[in-house]
N, C-alpha and C positions, 0 to 999 in steps of 0.2 A: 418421479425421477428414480430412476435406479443405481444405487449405487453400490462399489466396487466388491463389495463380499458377496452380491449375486453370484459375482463370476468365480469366484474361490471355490474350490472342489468341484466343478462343475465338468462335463464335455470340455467345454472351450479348454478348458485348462490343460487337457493333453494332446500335444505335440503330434501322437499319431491321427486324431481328430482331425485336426489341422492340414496334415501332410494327406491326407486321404479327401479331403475336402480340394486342395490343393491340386491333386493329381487327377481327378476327375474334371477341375476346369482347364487344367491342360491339355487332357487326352481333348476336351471338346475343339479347344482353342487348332491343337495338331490334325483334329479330322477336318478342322476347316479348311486351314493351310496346306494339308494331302488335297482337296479339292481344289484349292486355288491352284497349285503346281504340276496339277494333272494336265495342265494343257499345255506344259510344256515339252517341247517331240525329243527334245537333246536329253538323252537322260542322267550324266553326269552334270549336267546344271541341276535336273531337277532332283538327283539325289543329294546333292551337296546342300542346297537351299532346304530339304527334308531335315538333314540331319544337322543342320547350324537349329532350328527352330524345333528341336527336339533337345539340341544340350542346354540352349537359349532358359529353354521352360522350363528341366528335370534337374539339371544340376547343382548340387547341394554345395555350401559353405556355413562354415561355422558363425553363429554372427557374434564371438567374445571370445577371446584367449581365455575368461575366468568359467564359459559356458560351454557345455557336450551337446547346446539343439544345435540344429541345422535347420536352416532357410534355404531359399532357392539363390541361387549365386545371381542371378540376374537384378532381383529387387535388393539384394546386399546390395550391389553395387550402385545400383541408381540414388539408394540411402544414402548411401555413405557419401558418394560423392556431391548430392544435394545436400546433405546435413551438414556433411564435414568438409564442404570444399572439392579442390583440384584433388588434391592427396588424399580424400577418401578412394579413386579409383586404385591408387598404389595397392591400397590390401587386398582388393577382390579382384583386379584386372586380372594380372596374371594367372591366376590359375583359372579365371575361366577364358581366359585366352589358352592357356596350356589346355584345357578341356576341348575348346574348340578345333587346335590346331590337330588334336591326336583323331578327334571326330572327320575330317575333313581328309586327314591321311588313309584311314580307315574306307570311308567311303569312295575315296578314290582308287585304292583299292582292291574294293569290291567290285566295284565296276569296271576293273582293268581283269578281275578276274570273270565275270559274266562275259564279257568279249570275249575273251580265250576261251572260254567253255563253250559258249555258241560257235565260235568258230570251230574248232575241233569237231561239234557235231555234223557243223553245215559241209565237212572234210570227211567224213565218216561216211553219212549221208550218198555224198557224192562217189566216193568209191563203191561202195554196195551197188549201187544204180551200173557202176559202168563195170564190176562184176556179172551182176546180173546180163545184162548186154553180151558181155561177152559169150556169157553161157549161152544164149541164147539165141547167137548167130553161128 
């Protein structure tokens, strides 16, 4: 049996170990969910659903007013609200709701700005052609 001064001064014991261990089974977990979403043709659904399961995974909260770690906001919240009840969601909802809502504003528009930007060329595009045309009749 092993017991707990194995773990004292060890790897496990620093937080960047952790967060690096952490952020690798994210990235695996988001290349999956990039391939599940790729078949979707509408692409402000499939950016929106990218980038909910991108803040989902990577966003940080504190887990103690008396502590400076950070954990992922999502498993704070599942804690808390499992551990502690209804009123565990009070301290972590919000702000990863405030994280999600600013993410969702963001990616919508970016992709109100890809439209305009393709349009414009597909407008560009179009005039050179019937430039050309012209010159050439």
């Amino acid at each position: 049996m092993i017991d707990a001064s194995w773990f004292e001064g060890s790897m496990l014991d620093n937080p960047r170990v952790a967060w690096t261990y952490y952020m690798l089974g994210a990235l695996g977990m988001f290349a999956v969910w990039w391939r599940i979403t790729r078949g979707i043709s509408w692409s402000p659904v499939r950016r929106v659903l990218r980038v909910v399961m991108l803040i989902a995974l990577v966003c940080p909260f504190s887990i103690g007013e008396d502590y400076q770690a950070m954990a992922p906001a999502t498993l704070m919240m599942l804690m808390e609200t499992i551990f502690g009840g209804p009123d565990g969601f009070d301290r972590v909802g919000p702000s990863l709701l405030g994280f999600l809502a600013f993410g969702l504003v963001m990616a919508l528009l970016w992709d109100g700005a890809c439209r305009l930007w393709h349009h414009h060329q597909r407008v560009r595009e179009e005039r050179s052609h019937e430039a050309a045309e012209a010159e050439g009749a």
